[in-house]
Every structure is written in C-alpha cells, then in structure tokens.
Chimera marker file (.cmm) of the C-alpha trace (Angstrom):
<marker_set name="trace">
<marker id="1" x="-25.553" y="28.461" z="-23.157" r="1" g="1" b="0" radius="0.5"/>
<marker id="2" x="-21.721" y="29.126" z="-23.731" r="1" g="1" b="0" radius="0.5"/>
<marker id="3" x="-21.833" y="31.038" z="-20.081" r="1" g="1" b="0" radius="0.5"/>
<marker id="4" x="-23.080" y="27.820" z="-18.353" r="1" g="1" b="0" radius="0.5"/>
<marker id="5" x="-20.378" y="25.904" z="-20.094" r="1" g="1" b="0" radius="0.5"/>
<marker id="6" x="-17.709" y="28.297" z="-18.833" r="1" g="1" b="0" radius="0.5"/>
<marker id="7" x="-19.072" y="28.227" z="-15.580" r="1" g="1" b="0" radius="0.5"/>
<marker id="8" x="-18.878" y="24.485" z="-15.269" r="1" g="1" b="0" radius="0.5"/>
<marker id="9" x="-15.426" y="24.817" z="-16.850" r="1" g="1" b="0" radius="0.5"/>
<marker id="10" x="-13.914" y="27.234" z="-14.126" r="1" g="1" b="0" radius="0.5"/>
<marker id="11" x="-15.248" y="24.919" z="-11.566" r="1" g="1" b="0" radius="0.5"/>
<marker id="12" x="-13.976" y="21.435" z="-12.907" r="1" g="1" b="0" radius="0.5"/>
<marker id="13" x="-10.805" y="23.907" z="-12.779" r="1" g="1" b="0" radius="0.5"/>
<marker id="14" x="-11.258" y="24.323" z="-9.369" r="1" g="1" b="0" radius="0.5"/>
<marker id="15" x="-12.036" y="20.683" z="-7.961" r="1" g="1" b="0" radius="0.5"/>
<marker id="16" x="-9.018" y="19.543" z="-10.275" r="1" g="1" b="0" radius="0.5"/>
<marker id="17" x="-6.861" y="21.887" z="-8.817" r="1" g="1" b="0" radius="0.5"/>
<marker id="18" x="-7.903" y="20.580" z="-5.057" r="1" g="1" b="0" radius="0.5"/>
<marker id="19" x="-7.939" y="17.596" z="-5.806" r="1" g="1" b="0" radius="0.5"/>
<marker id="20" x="-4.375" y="17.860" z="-7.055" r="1" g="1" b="0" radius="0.5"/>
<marker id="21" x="-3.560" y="20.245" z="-3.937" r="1" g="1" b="0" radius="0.5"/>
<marker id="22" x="-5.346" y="17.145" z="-1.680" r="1" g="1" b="0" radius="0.5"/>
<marker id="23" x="-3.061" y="14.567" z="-3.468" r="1" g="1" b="0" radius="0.5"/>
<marker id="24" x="0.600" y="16.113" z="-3.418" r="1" g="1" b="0" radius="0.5"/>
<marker id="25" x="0.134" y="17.372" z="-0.215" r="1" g="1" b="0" radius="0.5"/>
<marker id="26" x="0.709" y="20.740" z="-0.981" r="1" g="1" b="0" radius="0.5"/>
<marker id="27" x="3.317" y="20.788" z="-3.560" r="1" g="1" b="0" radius="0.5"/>
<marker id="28" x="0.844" y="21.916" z="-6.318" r="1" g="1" b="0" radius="0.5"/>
<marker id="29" x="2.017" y="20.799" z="-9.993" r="1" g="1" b="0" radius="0.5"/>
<marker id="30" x="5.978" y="19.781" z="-8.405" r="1" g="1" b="0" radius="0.5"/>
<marker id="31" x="6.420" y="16.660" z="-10.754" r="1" g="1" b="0" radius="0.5"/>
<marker id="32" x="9.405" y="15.666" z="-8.886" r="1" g="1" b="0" radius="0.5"/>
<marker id="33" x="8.751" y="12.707" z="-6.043" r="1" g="1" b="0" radius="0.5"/>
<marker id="34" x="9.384" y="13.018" z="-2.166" r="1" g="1" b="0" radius="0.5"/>
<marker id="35" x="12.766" y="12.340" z="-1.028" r="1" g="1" b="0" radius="0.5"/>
<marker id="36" x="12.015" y="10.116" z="1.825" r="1" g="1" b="0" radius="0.5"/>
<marker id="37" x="15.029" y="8.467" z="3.424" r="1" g="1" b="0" radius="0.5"/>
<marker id="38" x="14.845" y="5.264" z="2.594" r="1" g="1" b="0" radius="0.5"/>
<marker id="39" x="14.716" y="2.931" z="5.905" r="1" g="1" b="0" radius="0.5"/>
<marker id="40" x="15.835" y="-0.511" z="5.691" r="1" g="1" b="0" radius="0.5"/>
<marker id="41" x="13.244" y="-3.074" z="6.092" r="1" g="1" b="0" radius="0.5"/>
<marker id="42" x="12.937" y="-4.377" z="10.229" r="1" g="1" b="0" radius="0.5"/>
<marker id="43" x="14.006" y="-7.738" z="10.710" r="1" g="1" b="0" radius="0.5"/>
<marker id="44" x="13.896" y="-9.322" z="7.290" r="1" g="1" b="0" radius="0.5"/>
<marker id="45" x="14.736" y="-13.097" z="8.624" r="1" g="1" b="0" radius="0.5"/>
<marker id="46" x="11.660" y="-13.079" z="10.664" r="1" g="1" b="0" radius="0.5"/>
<marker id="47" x="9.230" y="-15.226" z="9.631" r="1" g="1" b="0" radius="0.5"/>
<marker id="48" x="5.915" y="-12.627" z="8.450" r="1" g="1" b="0" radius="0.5"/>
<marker id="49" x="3.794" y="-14.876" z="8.632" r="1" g="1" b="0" radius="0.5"/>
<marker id="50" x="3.356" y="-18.785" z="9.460" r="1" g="1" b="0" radius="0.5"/>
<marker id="51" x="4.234" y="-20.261" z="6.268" r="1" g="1" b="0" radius="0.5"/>
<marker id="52" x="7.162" y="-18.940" z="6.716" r="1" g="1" b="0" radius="0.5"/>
<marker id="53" x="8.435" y="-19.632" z="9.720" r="1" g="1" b="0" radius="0.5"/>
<marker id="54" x="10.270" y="-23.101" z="9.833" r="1" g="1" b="0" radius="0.5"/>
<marker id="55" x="9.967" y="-24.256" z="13.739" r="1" g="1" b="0" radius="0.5"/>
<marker id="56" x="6.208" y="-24.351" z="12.656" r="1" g="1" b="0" radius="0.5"/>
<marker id="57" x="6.041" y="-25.991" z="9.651" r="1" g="1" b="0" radius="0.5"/>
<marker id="58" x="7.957" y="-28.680" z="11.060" r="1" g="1" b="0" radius="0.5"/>
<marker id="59" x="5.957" y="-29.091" z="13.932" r="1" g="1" b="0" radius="0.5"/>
<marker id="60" x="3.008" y="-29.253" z="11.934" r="1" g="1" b="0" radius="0.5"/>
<marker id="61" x="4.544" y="-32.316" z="9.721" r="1" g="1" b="0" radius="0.5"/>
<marker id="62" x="5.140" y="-33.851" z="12.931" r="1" g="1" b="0" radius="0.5"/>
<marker id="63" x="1.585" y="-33.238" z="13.857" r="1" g="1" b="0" radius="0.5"/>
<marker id="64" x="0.311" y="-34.538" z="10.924" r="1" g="1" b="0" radius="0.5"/>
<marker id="65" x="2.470" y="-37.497" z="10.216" r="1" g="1" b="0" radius="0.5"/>
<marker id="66" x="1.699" y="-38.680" z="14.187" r="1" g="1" b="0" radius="0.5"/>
<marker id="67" x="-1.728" y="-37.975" z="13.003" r="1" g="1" b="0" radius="0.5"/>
<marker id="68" x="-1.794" y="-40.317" z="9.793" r="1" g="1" b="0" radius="0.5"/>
<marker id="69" x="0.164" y="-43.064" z="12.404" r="1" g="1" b="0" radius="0.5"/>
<marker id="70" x="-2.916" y="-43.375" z="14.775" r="1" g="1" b="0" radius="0.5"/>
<marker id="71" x="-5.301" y="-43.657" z="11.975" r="1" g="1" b="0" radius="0.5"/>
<link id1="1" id2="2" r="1" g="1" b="0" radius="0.2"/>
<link id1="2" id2="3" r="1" g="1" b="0" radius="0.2"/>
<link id1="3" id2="4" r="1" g="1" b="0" radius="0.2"/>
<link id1="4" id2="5" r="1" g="1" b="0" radius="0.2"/>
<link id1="5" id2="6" r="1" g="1" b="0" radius="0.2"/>
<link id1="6" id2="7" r="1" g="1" b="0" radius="0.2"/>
<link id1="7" id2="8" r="1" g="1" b="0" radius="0.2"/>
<link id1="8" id2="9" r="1" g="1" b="0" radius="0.2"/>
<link id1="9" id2="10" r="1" g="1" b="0" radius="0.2"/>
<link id1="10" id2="11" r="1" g="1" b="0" radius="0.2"/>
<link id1="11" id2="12" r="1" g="1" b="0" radius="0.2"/>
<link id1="12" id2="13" r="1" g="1" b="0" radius="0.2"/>
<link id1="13" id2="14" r="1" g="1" b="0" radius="0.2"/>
<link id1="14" id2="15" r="1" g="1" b="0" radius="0.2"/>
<link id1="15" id2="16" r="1" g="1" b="0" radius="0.2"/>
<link id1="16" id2="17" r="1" g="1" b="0" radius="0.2"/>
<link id1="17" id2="18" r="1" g="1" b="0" radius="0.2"/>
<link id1="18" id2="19" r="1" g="1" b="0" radius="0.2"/>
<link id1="19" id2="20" r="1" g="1" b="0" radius="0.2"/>
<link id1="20" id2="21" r="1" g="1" b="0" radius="0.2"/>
<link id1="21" id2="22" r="1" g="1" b="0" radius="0.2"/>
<link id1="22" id2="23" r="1" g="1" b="0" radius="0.2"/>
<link id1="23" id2="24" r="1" g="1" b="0" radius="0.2"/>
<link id1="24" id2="25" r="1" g="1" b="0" radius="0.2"/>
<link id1="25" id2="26" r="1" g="1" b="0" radius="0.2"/>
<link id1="26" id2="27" r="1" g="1" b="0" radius="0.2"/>
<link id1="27" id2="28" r="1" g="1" b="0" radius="0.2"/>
<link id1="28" id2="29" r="1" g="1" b="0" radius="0.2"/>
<link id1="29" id2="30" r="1" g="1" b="0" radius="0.2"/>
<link id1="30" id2="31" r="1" g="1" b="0" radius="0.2"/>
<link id1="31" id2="32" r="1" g="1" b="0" radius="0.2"/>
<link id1="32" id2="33" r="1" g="1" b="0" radius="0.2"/>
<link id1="33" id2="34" r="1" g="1" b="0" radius="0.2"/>
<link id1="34" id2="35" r="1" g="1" b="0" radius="0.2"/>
<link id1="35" id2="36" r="1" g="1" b="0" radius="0.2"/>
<link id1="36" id2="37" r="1" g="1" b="0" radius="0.2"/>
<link id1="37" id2="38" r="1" g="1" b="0" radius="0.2"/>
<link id1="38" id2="39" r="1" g="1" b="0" radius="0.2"/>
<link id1="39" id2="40" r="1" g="1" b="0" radius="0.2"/>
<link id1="40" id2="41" r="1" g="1" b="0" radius="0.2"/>
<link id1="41" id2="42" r="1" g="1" b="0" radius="0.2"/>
<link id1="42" id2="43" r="1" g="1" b="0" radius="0.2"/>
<link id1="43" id2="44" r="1" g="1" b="0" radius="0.2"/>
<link id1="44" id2="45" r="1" g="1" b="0" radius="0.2"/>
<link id1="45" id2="46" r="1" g="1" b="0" radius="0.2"/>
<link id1="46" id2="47" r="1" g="1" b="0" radius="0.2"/>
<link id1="47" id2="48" r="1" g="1" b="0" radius="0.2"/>
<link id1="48" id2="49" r="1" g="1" b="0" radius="0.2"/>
<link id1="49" id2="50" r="1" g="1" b="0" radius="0.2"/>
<link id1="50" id2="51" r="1" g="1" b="0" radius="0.2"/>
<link id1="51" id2="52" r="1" g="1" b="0" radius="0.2"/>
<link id1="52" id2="53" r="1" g="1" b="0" radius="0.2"/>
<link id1="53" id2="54" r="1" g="1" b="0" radius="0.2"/>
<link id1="54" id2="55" r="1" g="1" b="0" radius="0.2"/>
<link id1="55" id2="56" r="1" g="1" b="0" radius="0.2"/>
<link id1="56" id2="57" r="1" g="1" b="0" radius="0.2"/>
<link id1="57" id2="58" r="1" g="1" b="0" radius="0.2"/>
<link id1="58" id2="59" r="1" g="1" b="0" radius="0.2"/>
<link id1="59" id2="60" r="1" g="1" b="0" radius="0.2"/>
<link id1="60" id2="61" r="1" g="1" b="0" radius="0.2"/>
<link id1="61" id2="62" r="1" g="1" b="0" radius="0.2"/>
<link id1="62" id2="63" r="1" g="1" b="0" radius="0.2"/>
<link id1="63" id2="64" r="1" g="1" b="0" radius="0.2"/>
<link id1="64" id2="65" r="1" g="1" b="0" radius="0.2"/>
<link id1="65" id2="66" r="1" g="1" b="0" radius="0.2"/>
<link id1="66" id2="67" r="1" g="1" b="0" radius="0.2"/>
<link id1="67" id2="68" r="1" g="1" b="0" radius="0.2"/>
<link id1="68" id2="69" r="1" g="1" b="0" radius="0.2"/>
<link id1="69" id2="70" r="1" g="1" b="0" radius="0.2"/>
<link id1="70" id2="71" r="1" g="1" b="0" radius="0.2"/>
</marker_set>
C-alpha cells in the first residue's frame, strides 16, 4: 500500500512539474515576471467600438428624432 502511494506521489510530482514547465514557458520555478517592453496602446482616441464613436451617435439621434417626427 505505502508503494502505490509513493508511486502516485512521484507522478503528481511529475505532471506538476510540466504543468509548471507548460505555464512559465520554460523558466521552471523563476518567480520573477517577464520583462516585456511595454508598448503604448494604438490609437487611443479611436472610437473601439460604436458607442463610442460620436459622428454615430449623433447620427443615430438624428435618425431617431426624424423617426419620432413622422410618427
């Protein structure tokens, strides 16, 4: 019995250690983070998405409102 628990011991050992191998990338128990460069974000006054873009929320109050007028 105690030779089946060490067995399953040595290989949870193993699949943590790649697993943690998998993870870092390599670096096996380095505790300090990546230095990646960090790149300034591209274009931040363009509108992600349509909420946020201004020419289109105003056309769509203008769609609306001319909307509401020919009801």
């Amino acid at each position: 019995m105690g030779k089946f628990f060490l067995a399953v011991a040595v290989i949870a050992v193993i699949i943590y250690v790649v697993t943690r191998l998998i993870e870092t990338r390599g670096r096996l128990f380095r505790s300090t983070p990546s230095r990646r460069p960090l790149l300034p974000p591209r274009n931040p006054g363009r509108p992600i998405g349509p909420d946020d873009d201004p020419d289109f929320l105003r056309d769509l109050n203008r769609r609306r409102k001319r909307h509401e007028d020919e009801a």
